[in-house]
C-alpha positions, -999 to +999 in steps of 0.1 A: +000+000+000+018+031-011+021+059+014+018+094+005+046+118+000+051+143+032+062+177+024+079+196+058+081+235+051+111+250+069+119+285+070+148+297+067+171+316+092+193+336+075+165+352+051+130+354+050+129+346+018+147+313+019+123+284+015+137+247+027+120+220+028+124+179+042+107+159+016+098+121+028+094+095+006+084+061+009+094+033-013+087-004-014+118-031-018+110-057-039+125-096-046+107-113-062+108-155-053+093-181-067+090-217-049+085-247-063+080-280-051+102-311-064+093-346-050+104-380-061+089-412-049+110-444-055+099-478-054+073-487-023+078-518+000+051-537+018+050-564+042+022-583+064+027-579+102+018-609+122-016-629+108-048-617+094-079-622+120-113-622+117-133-594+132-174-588+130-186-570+104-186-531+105-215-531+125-199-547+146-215-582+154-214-614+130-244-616+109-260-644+090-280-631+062-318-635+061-322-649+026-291-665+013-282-683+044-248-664+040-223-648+069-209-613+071-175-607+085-142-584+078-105-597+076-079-576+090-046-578+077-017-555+096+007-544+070+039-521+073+045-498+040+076-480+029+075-450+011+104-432+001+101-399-006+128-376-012+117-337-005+133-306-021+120-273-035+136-255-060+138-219-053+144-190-084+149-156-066+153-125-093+167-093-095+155-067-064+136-040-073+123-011-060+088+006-064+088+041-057+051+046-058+041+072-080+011+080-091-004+081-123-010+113-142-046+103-144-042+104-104-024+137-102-050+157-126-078+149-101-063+159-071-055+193-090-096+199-092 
């Protein structure tokens, strides 16, 4: 958000007609970066731990169905995965730059009225 240019009269000491002035400005440093991720997934790995078991079904009870004669139940198998992934970013930073914030002379011809 620019911030507006502050003009400090100060008059001078020797003469009267002397006119000095402090004139602020603010500006805006700029560096532009640009991140971008790089990921690389090699070759996954799995494995059972221990035995698979027999567990109700997700509602929790064993069910025997009503018109098939059939039986509901979940197996439950432990397994241990490898994944390895490698993380890195790649990073391109550019040239600093610096805004100084003026305004356009479409700007400037309205304060004027």
């Amino acid at each position: 958000m620019p911030e507006e240019e502050i003009s400090i009269y100060m008059p001078g000491h020797d003469d009267d007609t002397d006119c000095k002035e402090i004139v602020e400005k603010f500006v805006s440093l700029e560096i532009p970066v640009k991140v971008s991720p790089d990921v690389e997934v090699k070759h996954t790995k799995s494995e059972c731990c221990g035995r698979a078991i027999i567990v109700p079904s997700r509602h929790h009870k064993y069910e025997m169905g009503k018109e098939d004669n059939d039986c509901e139940f979940t197996i439950v198998q432990k397994m241990k995965i490898e994944i390895p992934v490698k993380f890195k970013v790649k990073t391109d930073v550019k040239d600093p730059f610096i805004d100084c914030e003026l305004k356009k002379d479409d700007d400037k011809k309205e304060e004027r009225l």
